[in-house]
PyMOL Python script that loads the backbone (N, CA, C, O; Angstrom):
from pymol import cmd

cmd.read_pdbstr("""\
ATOM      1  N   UNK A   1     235.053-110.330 -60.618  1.00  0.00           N
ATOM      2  CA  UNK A   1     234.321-110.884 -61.758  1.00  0.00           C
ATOM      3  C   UNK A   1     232.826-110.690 -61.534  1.00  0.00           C
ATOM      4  O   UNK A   1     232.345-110.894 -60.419  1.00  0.00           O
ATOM      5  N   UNK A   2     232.202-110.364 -62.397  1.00  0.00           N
ATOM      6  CA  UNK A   2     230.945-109.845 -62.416  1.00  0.00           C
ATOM      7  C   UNK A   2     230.068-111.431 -62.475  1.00  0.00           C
ATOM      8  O   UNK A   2     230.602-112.377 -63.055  1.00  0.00           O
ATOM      9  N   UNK A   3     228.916-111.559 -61.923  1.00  0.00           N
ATOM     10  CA  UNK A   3     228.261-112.696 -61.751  1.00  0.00           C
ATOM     11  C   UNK A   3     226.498-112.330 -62.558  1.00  0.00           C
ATOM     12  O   UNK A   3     225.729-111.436 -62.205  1.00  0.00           O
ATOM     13  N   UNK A   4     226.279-113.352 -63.685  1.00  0.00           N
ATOM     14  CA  UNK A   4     225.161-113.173 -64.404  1.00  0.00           C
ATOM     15  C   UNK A   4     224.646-114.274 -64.709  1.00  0.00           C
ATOM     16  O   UNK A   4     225.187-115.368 -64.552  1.00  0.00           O
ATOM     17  N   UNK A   5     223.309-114.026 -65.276  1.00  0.00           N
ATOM     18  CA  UNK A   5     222.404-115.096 -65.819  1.00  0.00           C
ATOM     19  C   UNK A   5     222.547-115.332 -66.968  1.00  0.00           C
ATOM     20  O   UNK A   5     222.650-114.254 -67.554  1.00  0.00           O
ATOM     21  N   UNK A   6     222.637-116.432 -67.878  1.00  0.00           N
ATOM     22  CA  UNK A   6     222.589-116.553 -69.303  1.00  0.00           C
ATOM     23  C   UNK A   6     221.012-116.341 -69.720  1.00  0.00           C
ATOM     24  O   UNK A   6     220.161-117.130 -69.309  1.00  0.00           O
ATOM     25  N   UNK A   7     220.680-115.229 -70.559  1.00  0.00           N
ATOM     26  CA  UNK A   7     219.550-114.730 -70.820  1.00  0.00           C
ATOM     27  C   UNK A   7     218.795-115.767 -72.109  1.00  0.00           C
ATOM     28  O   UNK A   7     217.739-116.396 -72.041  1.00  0.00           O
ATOM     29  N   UNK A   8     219.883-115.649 -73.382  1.00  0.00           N
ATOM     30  CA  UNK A   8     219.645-116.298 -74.347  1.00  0.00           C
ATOM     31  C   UNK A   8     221.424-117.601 -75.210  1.00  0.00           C
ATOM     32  O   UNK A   8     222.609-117.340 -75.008  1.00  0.00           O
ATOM     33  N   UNK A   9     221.127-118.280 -75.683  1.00  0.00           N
ATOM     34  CA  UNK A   9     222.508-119.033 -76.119  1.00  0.00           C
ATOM     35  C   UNK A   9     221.980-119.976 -77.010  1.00  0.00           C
ATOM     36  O   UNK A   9     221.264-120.924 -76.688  1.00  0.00           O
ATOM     37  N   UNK A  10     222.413-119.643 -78.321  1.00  0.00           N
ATOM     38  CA  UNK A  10     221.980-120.659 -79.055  1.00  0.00           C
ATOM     39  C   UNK A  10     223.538-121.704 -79.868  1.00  0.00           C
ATOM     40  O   UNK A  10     224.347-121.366 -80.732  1.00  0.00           O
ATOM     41  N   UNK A  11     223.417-122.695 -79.269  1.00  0.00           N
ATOM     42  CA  UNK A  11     224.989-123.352 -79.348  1.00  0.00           C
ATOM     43  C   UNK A  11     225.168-123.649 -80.590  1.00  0.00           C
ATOM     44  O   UNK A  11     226.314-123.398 -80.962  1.00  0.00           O
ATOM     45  N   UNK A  12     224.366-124.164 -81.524  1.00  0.00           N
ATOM     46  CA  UNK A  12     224.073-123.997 -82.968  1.00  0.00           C
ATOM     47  C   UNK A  12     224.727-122.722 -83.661  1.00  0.00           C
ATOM     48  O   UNK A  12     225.287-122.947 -84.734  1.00  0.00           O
ATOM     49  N   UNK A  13     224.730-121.488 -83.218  1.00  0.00           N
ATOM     50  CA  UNK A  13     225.235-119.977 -83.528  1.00  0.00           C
ATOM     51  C   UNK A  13     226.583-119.827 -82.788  1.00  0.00           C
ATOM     52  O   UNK A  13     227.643-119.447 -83.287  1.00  0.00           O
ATOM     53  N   UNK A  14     226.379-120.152 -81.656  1.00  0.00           N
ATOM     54  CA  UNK A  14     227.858-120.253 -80.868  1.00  0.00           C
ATOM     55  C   UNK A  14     227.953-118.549 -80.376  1.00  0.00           C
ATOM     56  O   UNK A  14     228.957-117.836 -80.377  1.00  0.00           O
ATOM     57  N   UNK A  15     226.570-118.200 -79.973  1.00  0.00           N
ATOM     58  CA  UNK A  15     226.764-116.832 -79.400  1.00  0.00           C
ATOM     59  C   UNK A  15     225.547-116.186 -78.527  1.00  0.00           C
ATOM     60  O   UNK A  15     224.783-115.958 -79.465  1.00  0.00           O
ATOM     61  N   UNK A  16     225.124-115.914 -77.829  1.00  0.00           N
ATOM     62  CA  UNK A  16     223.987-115.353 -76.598  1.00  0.00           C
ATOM     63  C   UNK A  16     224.291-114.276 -75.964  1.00  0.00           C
ATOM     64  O   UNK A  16     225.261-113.588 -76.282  1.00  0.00           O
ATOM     65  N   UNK A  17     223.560-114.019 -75.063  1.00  0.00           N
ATOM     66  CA  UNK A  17     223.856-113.032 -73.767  1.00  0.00           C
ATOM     67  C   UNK A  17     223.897-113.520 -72.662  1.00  0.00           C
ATOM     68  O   UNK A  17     223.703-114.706 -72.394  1.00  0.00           O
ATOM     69  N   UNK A  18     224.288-112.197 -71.528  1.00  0.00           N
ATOM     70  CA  UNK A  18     224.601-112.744 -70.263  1.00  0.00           C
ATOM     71  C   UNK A  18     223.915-110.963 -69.799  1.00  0.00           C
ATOM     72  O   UNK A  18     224.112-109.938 -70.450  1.00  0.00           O
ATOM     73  N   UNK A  19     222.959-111.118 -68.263  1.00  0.00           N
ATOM     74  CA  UNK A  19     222.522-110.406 -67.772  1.00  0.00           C
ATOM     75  C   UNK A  19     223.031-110.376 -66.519  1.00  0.00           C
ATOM     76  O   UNK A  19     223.233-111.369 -65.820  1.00  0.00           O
ATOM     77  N   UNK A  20     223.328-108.782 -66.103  1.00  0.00           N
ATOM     78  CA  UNK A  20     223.747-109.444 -64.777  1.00  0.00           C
ATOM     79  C   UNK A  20     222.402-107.994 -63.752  1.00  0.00           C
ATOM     80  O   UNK A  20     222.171-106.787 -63.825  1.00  0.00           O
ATOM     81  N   UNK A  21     222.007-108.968 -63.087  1.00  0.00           N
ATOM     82  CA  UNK A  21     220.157-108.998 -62.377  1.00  0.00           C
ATOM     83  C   UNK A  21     220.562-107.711 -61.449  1.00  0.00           C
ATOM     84  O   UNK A  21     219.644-106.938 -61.176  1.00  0.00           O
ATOM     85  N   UNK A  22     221.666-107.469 -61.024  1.00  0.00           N
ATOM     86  CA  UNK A  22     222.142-106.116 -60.128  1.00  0.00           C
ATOM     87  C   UNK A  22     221.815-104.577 -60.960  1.00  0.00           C
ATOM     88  O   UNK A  22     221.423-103.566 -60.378  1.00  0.00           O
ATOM     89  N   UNK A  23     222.084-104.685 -62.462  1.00  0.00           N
ATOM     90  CA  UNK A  23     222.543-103.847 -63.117  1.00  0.00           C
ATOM     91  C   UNK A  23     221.808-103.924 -64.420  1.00  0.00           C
ATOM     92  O   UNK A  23     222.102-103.170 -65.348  1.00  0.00           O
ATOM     93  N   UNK A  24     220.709-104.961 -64.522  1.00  0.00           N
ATOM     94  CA  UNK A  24     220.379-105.134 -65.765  1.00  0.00           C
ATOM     95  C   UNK A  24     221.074-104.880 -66.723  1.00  0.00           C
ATOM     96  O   UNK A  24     220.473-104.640 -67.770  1.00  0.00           O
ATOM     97  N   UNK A  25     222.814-104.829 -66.735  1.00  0.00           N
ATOM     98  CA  UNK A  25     223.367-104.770 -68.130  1.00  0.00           C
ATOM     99  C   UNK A  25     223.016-106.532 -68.743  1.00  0.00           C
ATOM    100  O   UNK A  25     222.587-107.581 -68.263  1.00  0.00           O
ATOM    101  N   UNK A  26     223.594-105.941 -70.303  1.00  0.00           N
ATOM    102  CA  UNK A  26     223.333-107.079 -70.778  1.00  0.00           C
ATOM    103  C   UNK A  26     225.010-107.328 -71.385  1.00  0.00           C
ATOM    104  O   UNK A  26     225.761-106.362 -71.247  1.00  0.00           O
ATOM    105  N   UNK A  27     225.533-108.484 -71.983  1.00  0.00           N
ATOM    106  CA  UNK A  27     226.787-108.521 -72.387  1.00  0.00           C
ATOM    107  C   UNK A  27     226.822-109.947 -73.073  1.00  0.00           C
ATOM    108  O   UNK A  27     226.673-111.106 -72.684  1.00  0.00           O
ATOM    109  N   UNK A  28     227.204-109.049 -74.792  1.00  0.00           N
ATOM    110  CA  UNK A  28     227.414-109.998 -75.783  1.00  0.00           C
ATOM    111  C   UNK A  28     228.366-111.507 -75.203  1.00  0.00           C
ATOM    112  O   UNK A  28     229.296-111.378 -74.407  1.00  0.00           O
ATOM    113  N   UNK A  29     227.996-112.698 -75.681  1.00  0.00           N
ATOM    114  CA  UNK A  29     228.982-113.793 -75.326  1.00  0.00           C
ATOM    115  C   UNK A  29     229.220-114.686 -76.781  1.00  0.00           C
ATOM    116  O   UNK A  29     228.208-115.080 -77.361  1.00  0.00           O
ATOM    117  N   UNK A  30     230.394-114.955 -77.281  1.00  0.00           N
ATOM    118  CA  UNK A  30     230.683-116.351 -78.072  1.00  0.00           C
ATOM    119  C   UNK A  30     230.936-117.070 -77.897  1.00  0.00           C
ATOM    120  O   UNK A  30     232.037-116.796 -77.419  1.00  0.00           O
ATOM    121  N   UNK A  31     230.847-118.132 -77.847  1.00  0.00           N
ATOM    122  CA  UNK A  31     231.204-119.814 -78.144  1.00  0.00           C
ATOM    123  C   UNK A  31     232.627-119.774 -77.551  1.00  0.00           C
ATOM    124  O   UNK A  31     232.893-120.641 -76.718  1.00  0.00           O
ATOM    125  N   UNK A  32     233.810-118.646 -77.961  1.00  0.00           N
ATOM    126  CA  UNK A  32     235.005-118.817 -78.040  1.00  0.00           C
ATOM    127  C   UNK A  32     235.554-118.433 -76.830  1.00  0.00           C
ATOM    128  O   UNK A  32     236.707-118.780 -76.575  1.00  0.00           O
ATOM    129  N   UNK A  33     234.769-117.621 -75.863  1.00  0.00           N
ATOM    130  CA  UNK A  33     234.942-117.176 -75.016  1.00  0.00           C
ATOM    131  C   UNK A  33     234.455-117.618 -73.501  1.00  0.00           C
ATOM    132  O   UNK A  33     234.372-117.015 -72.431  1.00  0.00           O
ATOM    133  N   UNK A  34     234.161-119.027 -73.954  1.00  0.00           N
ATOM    134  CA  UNK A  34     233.484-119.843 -72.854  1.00  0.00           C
ATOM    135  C   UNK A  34     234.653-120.658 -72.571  1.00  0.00           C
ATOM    136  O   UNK A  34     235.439-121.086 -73.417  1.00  0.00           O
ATOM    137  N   UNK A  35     234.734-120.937 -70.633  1.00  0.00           N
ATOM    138  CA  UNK A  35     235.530-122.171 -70.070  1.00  0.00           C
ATOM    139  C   UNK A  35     234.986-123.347 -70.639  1.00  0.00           C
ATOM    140  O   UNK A  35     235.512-124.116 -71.444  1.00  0.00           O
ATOM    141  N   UNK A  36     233.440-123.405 -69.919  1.00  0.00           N
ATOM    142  CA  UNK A  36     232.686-124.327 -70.288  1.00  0.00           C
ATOM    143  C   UNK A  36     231.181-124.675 -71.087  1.00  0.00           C
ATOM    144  O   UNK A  36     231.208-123.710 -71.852  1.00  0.00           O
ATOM    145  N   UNK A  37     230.360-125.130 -71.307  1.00  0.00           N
ATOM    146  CA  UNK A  37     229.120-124.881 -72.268  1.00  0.00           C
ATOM    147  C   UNK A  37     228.133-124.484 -71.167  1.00  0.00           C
ATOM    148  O   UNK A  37     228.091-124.917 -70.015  1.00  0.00           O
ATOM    149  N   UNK A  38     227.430-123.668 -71.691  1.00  0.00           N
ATOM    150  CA  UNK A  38     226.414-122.789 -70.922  1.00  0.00           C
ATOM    151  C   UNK A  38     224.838-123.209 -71.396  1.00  0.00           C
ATOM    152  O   UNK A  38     224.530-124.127 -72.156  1.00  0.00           O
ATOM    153  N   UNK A  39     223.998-122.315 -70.755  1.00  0.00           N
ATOM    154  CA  UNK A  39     222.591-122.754 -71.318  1.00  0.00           C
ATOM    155  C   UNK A  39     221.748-121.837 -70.516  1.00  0.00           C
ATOM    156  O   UNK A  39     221.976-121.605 -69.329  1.00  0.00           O
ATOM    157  N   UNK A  40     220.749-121.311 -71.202  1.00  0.00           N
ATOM    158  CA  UNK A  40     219.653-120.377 -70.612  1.00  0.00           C
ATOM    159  C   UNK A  40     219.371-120.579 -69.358  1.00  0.00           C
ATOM    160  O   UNK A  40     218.884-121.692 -69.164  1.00  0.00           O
ATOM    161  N   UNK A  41     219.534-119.681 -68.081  1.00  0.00           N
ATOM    162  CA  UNK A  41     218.760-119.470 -66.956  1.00  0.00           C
ATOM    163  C   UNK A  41     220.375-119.851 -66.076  1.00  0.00           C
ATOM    164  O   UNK A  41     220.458-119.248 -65.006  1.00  0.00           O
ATOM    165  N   UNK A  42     221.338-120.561 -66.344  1.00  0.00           N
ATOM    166  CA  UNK A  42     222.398-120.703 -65.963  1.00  0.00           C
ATOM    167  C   UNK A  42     223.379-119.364 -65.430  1.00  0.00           C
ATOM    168  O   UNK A  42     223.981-118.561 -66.142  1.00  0.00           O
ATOM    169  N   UNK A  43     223.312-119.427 -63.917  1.00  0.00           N
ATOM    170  CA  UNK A  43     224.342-118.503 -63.497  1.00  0.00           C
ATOM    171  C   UNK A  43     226.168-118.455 -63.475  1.00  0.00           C
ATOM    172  O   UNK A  43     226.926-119.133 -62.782  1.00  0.00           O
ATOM    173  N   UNK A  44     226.462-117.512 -64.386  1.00  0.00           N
ATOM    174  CA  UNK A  44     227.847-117.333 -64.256  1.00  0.00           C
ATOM    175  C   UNK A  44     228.895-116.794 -64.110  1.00  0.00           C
ATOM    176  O   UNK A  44     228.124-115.839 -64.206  1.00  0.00           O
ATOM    177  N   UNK A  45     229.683-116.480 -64.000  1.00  0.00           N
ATOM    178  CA  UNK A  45     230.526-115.506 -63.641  1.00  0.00           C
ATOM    179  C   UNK A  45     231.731-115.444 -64.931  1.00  0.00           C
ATOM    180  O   UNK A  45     232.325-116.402 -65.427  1.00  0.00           O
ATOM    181  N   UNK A  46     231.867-113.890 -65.295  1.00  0.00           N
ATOM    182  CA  UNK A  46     232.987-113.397 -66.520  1.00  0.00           C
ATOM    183  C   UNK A  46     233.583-112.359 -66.046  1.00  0.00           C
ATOM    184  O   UNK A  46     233.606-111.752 -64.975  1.00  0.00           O
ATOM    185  N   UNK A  47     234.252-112.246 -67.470  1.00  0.00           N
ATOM    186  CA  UNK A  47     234.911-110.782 -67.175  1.00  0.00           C
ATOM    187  C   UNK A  47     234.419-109.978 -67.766  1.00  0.00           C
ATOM    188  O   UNK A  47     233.630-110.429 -68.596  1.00  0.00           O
ATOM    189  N   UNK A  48     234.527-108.632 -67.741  1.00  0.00           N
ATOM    190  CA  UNK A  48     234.185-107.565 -69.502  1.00  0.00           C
ATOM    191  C   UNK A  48     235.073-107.140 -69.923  1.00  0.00           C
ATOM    192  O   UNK A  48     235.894-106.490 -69.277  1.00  0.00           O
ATOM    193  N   UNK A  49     235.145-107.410 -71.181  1.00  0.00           N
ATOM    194  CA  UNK A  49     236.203-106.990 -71.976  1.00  0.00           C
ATOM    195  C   UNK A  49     235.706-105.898 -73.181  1.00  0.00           C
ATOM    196  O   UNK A  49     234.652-106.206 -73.738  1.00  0.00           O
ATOM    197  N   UNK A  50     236.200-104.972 -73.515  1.00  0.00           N
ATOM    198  CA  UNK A  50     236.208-104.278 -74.769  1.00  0.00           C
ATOM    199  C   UNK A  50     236.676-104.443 -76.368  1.00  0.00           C
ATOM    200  O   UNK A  50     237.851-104.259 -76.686  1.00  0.00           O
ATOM    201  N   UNK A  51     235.722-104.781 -77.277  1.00  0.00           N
ATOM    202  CA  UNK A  51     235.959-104.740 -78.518  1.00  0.00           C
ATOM    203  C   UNK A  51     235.381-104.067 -78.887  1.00  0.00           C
ATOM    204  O   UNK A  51     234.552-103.437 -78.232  1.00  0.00           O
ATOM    205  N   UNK A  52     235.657-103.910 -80.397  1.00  0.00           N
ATOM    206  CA  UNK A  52     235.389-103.374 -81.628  1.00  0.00           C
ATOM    207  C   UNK A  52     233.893-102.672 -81.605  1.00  0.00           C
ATOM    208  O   UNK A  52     233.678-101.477 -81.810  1.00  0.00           O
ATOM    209  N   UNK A  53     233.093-103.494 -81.365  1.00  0.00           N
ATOM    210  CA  UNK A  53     231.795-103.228 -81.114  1.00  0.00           C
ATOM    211  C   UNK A  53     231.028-103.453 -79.995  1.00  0.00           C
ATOM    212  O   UNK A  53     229.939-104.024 -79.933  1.00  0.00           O
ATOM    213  N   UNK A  54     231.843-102.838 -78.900  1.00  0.00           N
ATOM    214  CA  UNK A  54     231.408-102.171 -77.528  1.00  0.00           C
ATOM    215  C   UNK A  54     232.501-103.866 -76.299  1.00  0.00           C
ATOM    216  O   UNK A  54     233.444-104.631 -76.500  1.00  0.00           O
ATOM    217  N   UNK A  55     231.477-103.565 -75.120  1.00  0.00           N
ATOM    218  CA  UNK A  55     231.886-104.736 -74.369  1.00  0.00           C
ATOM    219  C   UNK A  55     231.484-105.832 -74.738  1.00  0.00           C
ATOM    220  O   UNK A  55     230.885-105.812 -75.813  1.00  0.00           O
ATOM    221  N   UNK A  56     231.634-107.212 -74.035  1.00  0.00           N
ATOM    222  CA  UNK A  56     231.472-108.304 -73.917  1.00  0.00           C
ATOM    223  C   UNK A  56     232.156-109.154 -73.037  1.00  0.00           C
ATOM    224  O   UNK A  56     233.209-108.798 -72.508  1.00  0.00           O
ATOM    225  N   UNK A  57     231.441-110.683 -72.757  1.00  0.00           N
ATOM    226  CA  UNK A  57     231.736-110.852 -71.705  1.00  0.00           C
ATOM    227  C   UNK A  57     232.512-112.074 -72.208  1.00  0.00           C
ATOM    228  O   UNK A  57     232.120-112.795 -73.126  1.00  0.00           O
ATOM    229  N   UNK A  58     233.760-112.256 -71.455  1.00  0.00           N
ATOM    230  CA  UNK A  58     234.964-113.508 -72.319  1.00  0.00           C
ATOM    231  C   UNK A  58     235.009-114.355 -70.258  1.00  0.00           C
ATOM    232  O   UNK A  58     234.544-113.975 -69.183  1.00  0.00           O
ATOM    233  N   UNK A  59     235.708-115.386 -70.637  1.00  0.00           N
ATOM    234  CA  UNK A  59     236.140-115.916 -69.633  1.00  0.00           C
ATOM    235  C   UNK A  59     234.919-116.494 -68.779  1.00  0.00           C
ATOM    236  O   UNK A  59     234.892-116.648 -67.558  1.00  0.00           O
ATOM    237  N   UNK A  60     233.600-116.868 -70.002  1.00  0.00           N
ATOM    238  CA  UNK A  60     232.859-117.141 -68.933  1.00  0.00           C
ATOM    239  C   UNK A  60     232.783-118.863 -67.872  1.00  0.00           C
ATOM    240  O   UNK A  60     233.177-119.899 -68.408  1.00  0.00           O
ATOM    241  N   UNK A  61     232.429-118.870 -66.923  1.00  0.00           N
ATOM    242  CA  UNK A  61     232.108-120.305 -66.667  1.00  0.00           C
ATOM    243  C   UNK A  61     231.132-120.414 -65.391  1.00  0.00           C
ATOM    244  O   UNK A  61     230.683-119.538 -64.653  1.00  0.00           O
ATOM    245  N   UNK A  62     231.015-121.414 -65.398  1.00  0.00           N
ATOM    246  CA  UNK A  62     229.347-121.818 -64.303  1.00  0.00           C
ATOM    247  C   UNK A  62     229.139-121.427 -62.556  1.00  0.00           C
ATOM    248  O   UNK A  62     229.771-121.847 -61.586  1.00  0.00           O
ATOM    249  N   UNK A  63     228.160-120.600 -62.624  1.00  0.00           N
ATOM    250  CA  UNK A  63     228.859-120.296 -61.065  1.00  0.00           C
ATOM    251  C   UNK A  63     227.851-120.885 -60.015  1.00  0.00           C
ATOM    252  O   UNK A  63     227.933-120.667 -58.806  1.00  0.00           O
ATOM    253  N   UNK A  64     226.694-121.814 -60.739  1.00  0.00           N
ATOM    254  CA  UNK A  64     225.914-122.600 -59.877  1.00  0.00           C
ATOM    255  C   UNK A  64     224.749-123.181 -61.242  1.00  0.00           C
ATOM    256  O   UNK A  64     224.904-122.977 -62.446  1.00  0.00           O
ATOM    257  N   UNK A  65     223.767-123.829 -60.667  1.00  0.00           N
ATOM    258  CA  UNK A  65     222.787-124.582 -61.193  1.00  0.00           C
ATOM    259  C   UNK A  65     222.133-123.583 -62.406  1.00  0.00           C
ATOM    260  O   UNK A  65     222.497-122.412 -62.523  1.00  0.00           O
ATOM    261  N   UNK A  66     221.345-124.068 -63.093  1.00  0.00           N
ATOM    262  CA  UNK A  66     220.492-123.173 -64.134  1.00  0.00           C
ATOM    263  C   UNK A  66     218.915-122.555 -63.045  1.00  0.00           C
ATOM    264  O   UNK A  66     218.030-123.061 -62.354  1.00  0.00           O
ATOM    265  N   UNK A  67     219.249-121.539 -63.382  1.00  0.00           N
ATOM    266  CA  UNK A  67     218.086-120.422 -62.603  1.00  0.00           C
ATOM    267  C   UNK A  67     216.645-120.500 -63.869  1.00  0.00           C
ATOM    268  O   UNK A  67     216.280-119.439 -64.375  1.00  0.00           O
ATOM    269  N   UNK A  68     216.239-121.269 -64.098  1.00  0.00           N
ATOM    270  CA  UNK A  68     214.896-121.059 -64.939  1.00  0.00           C
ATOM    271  C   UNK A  68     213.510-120.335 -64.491  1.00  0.00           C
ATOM    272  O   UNK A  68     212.689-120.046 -65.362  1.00  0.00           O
ATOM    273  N   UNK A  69     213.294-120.087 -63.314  1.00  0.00           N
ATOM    274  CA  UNK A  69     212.534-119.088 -62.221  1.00  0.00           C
ATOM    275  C   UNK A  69     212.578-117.840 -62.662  1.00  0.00           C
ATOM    276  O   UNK A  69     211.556-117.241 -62.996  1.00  0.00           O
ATOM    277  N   UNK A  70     213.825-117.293 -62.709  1.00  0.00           N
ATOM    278  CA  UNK A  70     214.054-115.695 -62.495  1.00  0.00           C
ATOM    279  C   UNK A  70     213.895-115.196 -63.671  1.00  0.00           C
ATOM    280  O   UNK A  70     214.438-115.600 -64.699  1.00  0.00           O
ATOM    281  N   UNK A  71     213.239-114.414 -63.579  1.00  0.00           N
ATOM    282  CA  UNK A  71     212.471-113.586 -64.588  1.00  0.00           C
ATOM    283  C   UNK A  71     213.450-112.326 -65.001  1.00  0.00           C
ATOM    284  O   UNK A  71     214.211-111.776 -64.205  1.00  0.00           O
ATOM    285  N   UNK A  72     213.288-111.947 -66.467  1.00  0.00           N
ATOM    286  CA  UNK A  72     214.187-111.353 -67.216  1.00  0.00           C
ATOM    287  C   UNK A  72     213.893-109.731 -67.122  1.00  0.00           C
ATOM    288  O   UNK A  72     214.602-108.938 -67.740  1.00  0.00           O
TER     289      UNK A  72
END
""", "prot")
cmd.dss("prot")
cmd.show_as("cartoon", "prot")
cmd.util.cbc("prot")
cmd.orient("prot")
């Protein structure tokens, strides 16, 4: 499982990104595809999955404290 930062998440929309700092990819996330609720600067770990309109990251959940330091 790939391990990333939540870049942006607006829970209101129920959809953000996830960066992962090795690879600077970035990877779409929804609301629907979360264990648990997330929040900017928060490290986590997903999977990637393939849809319709490219990857994204499903299965996400918390893999330590919120990182608000680390720069994007």
């Amino acid at each position: 499982m790939p391990k990333g930062i939540v870049q942006f998440y607006m829970p209101e929309k129920g959809y953000g990104y996830i960066r992962v700092p090795a690879t600077r990819e970035e990877f779409y996330v929804h609301r629907r595809y979360l264990q648990q609720p997330i929040e900017k600067g928060m490290a986590v770990t997903f999977e990637v999955r393939s849809g319709k309109q490219g990857l994204y990251a499903a299965e996400v959940k918390a893999a330590g404290p919120p990182r608000y330091h680390e720069k994007a």
